[in-house]
SESEDO-233776 format. One record per residue (C-alpha): residue in three letters; x, y, z. Coordinates in Angstrom, 2 decimals. Example, Ala and Ser with C-alpha at 12.3 -4.5 7.8 and 13.67 -1.06 7.14 Angstrom:
BEGIN
(pt 'ALA' (12.30 -4.50 7.80))
(pt 'SER' (13.67 -1.06 7.14))
REM end
This chain:
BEGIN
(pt 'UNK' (6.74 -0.93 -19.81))
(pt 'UNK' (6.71 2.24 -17.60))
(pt 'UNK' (9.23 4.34 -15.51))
(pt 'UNK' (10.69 2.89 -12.32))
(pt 'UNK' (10.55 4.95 -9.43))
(pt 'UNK' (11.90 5.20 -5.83))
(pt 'UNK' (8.95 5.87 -3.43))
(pt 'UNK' (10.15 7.43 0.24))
(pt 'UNK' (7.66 7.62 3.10))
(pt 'UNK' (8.88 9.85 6.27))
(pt 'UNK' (7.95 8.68 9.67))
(pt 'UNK' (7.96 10.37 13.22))
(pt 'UNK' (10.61 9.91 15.86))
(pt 'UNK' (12.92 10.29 12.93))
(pt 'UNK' (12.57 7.30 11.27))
(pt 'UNK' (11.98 6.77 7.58))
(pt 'UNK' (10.74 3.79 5.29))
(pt 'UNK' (11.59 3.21 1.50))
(pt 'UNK' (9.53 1.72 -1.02))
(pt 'UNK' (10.35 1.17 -4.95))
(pt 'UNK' (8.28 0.83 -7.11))
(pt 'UNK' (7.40 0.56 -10.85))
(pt 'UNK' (4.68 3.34 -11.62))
(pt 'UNK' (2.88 2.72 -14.65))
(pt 'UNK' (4.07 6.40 -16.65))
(pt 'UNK' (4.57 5.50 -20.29))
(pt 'UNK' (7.97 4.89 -21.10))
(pt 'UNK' (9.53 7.77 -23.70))
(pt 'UNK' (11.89 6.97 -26.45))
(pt 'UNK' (11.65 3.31 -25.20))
(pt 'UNK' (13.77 3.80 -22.23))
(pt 'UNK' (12.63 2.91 -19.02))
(pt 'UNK' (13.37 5.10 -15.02))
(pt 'UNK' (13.60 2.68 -12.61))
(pt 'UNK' (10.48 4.08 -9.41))
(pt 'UNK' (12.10 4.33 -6.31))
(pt 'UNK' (10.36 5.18 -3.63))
(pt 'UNK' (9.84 4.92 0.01))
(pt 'UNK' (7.14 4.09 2.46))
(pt 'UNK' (6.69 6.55 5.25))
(pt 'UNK' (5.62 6.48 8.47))
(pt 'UNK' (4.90 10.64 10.02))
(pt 'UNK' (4.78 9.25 13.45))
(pt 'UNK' (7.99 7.56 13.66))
(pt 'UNK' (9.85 11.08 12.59))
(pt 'UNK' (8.58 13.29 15.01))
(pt 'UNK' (7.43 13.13 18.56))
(pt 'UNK' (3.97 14.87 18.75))
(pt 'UNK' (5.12 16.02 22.24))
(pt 'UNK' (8.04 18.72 20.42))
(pt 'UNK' (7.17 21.66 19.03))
(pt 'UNK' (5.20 22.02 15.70))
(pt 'UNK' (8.70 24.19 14.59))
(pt 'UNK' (10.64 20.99 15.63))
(pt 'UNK' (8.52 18.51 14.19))
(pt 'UNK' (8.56 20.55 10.89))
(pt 'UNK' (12.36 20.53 11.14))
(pt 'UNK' (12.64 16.97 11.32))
(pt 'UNK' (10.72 16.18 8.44))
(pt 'UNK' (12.18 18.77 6.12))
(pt 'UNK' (15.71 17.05 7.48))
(pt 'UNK' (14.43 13.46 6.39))
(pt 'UNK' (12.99 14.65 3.00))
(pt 'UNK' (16.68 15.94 2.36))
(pt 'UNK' (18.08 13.16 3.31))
(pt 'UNK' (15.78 11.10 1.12))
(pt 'UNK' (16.58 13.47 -1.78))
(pt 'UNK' (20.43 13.02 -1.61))
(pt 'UNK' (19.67 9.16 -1.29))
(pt 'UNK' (18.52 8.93 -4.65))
(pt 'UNK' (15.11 8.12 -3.52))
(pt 'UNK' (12.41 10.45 -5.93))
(pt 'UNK' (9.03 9.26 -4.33))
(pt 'UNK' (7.74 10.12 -0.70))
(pt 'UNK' (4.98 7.64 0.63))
(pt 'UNK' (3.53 8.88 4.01))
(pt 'UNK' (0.97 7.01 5.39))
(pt 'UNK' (-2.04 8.94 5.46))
(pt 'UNK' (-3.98 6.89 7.47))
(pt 'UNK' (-3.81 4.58 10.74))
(pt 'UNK' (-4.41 0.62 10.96))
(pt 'UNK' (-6.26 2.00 14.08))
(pt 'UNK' (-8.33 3.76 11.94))
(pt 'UNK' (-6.32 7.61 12.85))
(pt 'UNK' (-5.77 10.14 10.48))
(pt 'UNK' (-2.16 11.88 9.80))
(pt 'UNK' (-3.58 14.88 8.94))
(pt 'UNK' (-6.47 16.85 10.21))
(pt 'UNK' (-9.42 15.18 8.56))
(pt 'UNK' (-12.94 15.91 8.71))
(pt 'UNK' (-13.97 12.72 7.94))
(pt 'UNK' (-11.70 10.40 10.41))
(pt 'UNK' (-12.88 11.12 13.96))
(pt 'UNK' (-9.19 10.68 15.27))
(pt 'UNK' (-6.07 12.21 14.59))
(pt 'UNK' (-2.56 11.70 15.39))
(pt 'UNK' (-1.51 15.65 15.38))
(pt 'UNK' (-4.78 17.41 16.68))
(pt 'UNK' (-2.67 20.72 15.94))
(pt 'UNK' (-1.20 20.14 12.60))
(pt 'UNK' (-0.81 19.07 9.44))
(pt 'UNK' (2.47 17.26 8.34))
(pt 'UNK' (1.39 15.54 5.00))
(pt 'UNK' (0.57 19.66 3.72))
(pt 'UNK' (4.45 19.76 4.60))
(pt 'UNK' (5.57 16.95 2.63))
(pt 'UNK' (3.73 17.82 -0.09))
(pt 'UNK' (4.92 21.14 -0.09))
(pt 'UNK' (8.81 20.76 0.45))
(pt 'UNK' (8.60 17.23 -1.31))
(pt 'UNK' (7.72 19.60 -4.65))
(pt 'UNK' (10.58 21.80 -3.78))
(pt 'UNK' (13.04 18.99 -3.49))
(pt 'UNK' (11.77 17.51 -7.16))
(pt 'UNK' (10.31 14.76 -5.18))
(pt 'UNK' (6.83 13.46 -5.64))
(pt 'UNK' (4.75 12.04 -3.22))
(pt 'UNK' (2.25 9.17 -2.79))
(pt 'UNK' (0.36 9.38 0.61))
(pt 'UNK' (-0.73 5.94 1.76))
(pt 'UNK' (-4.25 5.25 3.51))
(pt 'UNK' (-4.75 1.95 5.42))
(pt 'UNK' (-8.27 1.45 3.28))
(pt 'UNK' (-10.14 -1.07 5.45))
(pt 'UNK' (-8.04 -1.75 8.45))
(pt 'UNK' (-9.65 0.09 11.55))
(pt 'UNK' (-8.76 -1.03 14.90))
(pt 'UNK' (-6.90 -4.54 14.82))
(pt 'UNK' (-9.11 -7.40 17.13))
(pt 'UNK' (-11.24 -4.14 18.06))
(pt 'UNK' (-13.03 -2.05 16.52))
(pt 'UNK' (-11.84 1.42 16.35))
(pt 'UNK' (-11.38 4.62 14.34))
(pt 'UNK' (-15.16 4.95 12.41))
(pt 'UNK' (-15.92 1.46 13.47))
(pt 'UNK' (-16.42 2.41 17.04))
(pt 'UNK' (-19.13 4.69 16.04))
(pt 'UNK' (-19.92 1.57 13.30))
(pt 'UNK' (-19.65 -1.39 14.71))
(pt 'UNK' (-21.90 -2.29 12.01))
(pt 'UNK' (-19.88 -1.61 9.18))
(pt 'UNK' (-17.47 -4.59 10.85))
(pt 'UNK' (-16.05 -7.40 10.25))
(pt 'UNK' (-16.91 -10.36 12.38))
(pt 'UNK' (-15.16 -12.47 13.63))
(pt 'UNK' (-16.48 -16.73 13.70))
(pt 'UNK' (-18.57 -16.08 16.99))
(pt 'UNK' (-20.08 -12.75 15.79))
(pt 'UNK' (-18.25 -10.48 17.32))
(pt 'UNK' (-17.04 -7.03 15.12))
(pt 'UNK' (-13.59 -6.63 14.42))
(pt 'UNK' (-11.33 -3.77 13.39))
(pt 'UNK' (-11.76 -4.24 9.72))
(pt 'UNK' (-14.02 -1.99 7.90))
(pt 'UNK' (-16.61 -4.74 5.54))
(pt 'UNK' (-16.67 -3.78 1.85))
(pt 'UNK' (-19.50 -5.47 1.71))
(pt 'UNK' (-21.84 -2.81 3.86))
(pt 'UNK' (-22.86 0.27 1.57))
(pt 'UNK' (-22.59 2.66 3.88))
(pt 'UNK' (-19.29 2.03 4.71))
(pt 'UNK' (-17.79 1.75 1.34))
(pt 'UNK' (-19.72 5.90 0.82))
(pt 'UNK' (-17.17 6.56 3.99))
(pt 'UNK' (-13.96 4.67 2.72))
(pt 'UNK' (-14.73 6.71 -0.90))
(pt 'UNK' (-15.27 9.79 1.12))
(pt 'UNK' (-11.64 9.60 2.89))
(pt 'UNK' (-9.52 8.67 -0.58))
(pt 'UNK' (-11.70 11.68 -2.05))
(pt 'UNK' (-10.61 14.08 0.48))
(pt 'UNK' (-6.70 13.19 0.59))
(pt 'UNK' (-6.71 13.70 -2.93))
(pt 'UNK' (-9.06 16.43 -2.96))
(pt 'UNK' (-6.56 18.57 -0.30))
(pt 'UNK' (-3.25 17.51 -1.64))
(pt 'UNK' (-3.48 16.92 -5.21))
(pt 'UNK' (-1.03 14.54 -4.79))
(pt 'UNK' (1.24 12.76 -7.53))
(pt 'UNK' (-0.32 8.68 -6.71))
(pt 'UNK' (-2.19 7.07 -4.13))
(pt 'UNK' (-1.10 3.86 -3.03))
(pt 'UNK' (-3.54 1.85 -1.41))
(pt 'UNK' (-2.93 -0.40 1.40))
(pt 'UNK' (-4.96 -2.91 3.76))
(pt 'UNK' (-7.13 -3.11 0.34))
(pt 'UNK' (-8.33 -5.96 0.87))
(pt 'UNK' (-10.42 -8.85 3.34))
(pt 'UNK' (-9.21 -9.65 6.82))
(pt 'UNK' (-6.79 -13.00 6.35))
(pt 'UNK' (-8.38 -14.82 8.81))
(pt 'UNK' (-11.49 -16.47 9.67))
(pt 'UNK' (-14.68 -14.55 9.77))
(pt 'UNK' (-18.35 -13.62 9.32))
(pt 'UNK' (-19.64 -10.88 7.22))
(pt 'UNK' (-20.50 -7.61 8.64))
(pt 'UNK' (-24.83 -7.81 9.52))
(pt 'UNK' (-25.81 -6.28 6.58))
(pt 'UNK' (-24.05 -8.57 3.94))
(pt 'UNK' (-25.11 -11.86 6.05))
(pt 'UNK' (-28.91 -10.55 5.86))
(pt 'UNK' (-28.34 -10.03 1.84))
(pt 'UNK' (-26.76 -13.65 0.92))
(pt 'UNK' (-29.43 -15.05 2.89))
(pt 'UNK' (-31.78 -13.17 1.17))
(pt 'UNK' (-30.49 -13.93 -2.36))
(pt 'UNK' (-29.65 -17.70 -1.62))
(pt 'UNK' (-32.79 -18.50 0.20))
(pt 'UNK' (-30.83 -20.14 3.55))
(pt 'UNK' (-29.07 -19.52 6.76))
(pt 'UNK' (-25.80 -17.83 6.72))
(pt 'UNK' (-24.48 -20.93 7.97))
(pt 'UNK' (-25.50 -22.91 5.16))
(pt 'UNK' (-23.82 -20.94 2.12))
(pt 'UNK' (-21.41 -22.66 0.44))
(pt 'UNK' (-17.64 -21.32 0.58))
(pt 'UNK' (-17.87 -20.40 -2.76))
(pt 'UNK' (-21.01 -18.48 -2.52))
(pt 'UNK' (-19.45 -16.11 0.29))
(pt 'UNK' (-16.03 -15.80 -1.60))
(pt 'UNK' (-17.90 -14.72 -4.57))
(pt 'UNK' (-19.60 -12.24 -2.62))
(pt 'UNK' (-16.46 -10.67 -0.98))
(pt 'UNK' (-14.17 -10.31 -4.32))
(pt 'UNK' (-16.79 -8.54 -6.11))
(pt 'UNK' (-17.66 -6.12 -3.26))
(pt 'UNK' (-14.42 -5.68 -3.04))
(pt 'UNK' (-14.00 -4.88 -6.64))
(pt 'UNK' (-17.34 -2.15 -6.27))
(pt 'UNK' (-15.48 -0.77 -3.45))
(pt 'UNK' (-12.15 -0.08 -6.06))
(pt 'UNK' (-14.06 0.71 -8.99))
(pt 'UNK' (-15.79 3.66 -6.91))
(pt 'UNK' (-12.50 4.87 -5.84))
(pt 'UNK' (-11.11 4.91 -9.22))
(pt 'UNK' (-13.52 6.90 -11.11))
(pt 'UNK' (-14.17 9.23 -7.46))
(pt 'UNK' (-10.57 9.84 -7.20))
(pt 'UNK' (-10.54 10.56 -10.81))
(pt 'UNK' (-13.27 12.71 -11.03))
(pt 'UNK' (-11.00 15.06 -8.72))
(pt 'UNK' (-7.56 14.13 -10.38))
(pt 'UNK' (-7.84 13.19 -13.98))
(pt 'UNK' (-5.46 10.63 -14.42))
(pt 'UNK' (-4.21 10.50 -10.89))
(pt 'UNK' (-1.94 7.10 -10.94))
(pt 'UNK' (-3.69 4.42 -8.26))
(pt 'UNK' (-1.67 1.85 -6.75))
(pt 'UNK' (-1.98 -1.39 -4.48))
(pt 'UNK' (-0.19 -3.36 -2.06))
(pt 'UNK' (-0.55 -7.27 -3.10))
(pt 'UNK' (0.47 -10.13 -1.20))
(pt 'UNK' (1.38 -11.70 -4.78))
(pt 'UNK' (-0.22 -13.63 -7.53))
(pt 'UNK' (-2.14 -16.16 -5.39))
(pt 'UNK' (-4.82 -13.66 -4.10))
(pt 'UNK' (-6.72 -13.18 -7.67))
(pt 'UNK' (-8.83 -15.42 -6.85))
(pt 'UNK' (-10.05 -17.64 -4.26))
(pt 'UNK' (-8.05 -16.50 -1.25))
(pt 'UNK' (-9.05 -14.95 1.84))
(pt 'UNK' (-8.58 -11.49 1.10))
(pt 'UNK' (-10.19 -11.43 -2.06))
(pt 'UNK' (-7.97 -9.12 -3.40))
(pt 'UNK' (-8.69 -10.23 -7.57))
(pt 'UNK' (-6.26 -7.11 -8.49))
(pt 'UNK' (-6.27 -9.01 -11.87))
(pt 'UNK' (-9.80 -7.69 -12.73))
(pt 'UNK' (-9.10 -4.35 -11.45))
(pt 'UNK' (-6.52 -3.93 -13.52))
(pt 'UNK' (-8.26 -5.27 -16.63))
(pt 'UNK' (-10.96 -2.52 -16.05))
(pt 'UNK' (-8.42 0.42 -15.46))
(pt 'UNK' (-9.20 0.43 -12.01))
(pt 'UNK' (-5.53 0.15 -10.93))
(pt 'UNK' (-1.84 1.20 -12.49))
(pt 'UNK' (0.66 -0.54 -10.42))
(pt 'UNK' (0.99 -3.66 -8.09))
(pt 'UNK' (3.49 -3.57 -5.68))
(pt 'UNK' (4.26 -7.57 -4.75))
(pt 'UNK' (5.42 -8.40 -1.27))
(pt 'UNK' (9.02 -9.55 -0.97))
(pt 'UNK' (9.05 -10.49 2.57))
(pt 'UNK' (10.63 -14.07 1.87))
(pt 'UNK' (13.85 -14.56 4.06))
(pt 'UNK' (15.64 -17.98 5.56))
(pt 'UNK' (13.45 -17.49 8.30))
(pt 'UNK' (10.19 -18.29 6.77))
(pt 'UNK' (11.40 -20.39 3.14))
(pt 'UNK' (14.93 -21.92 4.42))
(pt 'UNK' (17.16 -21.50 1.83))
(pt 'UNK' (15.05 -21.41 -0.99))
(pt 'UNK' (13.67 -18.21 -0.18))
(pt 'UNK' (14.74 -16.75 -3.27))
(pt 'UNK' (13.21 -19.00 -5.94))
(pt 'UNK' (9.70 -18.45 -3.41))
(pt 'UNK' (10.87 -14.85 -4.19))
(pt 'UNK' (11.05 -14.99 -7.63))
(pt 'UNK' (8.25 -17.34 -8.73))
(pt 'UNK' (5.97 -14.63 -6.75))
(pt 'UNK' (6.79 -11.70 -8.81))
(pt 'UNK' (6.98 -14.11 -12.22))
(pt 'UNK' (3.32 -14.88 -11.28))
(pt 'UNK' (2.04 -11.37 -10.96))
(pt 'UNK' (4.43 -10.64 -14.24))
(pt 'UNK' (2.85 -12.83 -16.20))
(pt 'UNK' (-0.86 -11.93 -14.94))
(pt 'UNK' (0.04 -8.66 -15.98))
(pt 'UNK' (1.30 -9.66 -19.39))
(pt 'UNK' (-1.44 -11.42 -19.95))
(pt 'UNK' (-3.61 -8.22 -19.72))
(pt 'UNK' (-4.65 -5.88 -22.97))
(pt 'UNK' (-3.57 -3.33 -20.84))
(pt 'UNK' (-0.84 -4.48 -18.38))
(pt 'UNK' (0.11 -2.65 -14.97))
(pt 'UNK' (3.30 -1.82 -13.52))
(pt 'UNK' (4.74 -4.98 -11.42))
(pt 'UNK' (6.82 -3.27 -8.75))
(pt 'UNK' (7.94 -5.40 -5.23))
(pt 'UNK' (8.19 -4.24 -1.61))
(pt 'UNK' (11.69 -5.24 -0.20))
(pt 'UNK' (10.96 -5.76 3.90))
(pt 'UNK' (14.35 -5.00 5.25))
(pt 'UNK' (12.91 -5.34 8.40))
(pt 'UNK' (9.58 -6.92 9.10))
(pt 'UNK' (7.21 -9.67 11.10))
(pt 'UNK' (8.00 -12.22 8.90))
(pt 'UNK' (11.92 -11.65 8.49))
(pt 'UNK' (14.39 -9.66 8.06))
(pt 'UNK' (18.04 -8.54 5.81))
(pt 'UNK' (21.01 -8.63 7.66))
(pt 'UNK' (23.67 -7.86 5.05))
(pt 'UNK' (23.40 -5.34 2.13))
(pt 'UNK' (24.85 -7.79 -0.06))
(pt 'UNK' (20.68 -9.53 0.59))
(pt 'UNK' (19.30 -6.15 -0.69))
(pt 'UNK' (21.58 -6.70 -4.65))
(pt 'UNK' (20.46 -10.71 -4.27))
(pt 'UNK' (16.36 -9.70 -4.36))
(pt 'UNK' (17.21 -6.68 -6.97))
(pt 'UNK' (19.02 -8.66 -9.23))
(pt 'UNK' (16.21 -11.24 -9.25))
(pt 'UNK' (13.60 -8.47 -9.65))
(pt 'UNK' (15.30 -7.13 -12.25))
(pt 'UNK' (16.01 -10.86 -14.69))
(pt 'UNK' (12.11 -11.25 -14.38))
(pt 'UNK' (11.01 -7.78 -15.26))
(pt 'UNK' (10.09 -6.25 -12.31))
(pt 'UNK' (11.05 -2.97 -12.45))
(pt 'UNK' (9.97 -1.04 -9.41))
(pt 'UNK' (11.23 -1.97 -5.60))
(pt 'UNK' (9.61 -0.78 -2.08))
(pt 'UNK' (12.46 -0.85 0.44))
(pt 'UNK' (9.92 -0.80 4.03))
(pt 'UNK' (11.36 0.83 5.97))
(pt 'UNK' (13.68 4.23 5.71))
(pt 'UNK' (14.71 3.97 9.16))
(pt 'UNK' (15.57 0.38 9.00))
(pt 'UNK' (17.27 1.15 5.39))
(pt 'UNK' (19.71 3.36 7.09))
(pt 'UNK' (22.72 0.86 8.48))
(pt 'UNK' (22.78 -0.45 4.67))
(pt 'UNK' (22.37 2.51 2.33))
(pt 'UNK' (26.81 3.62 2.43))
(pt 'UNK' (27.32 -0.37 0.92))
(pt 'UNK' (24.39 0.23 -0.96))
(pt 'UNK' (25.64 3.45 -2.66))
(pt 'UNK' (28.89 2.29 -2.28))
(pt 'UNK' (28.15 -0.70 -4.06))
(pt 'UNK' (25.90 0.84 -6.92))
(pt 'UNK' (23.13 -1.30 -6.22))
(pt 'UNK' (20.33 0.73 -7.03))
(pt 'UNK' (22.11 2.15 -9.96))
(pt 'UNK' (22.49 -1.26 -11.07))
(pt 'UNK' (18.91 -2.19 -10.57))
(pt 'UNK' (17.94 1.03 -12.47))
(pt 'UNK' (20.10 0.40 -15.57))
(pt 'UNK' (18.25 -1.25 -18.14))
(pt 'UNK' (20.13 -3.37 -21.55))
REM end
């Protein structure tokens, strides 16, 4: 098992996401700290129309605030699903603060606070139906969608593009030395599409017929093992900078090992090392499961338990609790003990509250209540 930690992520217009999770640090004399971290969204915490000094304020406010919360991990998204960088890049050919550089902040006062921090790229989303970001200078590193057209999702598949993707995770580590990446949007676009050009001309290539006539399985062979190049390059890249560096994704759950549309098969990257932690989504709520929402809950993270198990070298199994999100959403704190306590019976040991800012009506019951101090003790 490893130590549990609380993940925080600080956004502008002073809003602030939280994310535990389970990192994957060997545990000493046996005994197990609960991650607890949150997810962390620059933009949302300060308006890039105030001052640098007042932006600067407001995120040294947040990351005390996070502190006294009990939270010990800051997660700031580093990138943009619109393919924008939240910090000034010289890779990414857009940024959200032209004039500065908040994520050198958090990493700074986030050390001074005892806090560690986990910045958070977007890997392959770029630009929604659009392309954007690097894929409007690449609209051939795209996506496609059915009819042909590019998307905003960068292909794995397309070597060129998976040099750039390395090239950004090497240079957020490279500048901030930071304690974990997590790594988000790792994975194919969910819905129905075409290769990018150069991956279509290959599998036609290699199977002798038209795009058009490849079998299913052909193509989703194809996708979840350039997907797993793409990790296995940022794993020993990322490395070669920061020996040791934890890596960590963002999973849907259990089903997308194999044969899914994203082609996520985290189950092979962790077998090779590639990986230390998966954090499982808990978005199920009434809204989308009725009233069994919680059982749906629990036989996700059981699943990606027991692939982990399963493993000569299991990974942390940590789970992102939406408070607030498209699928659903908590209305009570008592909801927040209900997913912990069913977390913690099937050894999940790690949570990811998303957001901070839509954390904040609950967190008085929540301390008041001992909830996370509950969820962190162990028998």
């Amino acid at each position: 098992m490893a130590t549990l930690r609380f993940s925080t992520v600080i956004t502008c217009h002073g809003l602030v996401s939280v994310c535990l999770f389970l990192a994957c640090t060997p545990l000493v004399d046996g005994k197990g700290k609960p991650f607890v971290g949150t997810y962390v969204n620059i933009n949302h915490l300060c308006d890039a129309d105030d001052t640098i000094l007042v932006r600067e304020q407001a995120l040294k406010n947040h990351l005390d605030r996070i502190k006294a919360s009990g939270i010990d991990v800051v997660m700031p998204y580093a990138t943009t699903t619109s393919g924008s960088a939240l910090y000034p890049s010289d890779i990414l050919p857009t940024r959200v603060y032209p004039d500065w550089d908040p994520l050198r902040l958090i990493v700074r006062e986030a050390a001074i606070r005892g806090l560690r921090v986990y910045p958070v790229p977007c890997v392959l989303a770029c630009g929604h139906d659009k392309p954007a970001g690097i894929l409007a200078k690449h609209p051939e590193w795209a996506l496609c969608s059915t009819d042909g057209r590019p998307i905003g999702h960068i292909s794995p598949g397309h070597p060129d593009a998976r040099t750039w993707v390395v090239s950004v995770m090497k240079e957020i580590v490279t500048r901030y030395r930071p304690d974990g990446l997590l790594l988000d949007y790792m994975r194919f676009n969910n819905r129905p599409m075409r290769l990018d050009p150069h991956s279509v001309a290959l599998l036609e290539e290699r199977f002798g017929v038209k795009y058009s006539r490849l079998t299913p399985a052909q193509i989703q062979e194809f996708k979840e093992a350039e997907l797993t190049r793409l990790m296995g390059r940022i794993n020993r890249e990322v490395r070669k900078i920061k020996p040791g560096i934890p890596i960590a994704i963002y999973s849907w759950g259990p089903h997308v090992v194999k044969g899914h549309r994203v082609a996520q098969d985290w189950r092979t990257w962790a077998s090779r090392g590639y990986i230390d932690m998966v954090n499982i989504s808990g978005y199920c709520y009434r809204k989308n499961y009725g009233d069994r929402y919680l059982k749906v809950f629990e036989k996700r993270l059981q699943g990606a338990v027991e692939i982990s198990k399963a493993l000569d070298s299991p990974v942390e199994i940590t789970f992102c609790l939406g408070i607030r999100t498209s699928h659903g959403r908590i209305t009570r704190s008592q909801e927040v003990a209900d997913y912990l306590r069913v977390a913690k019976r099937v050894e999940v040991h790690g949570v990811a509250m998303f957001t901070w800012s839509y954390l904040q009506p609950f967190l008085p019951m929540i301390a008041e209540r001992h909830y996370l101090h509950e969820f962190r003790r162990r028998p």
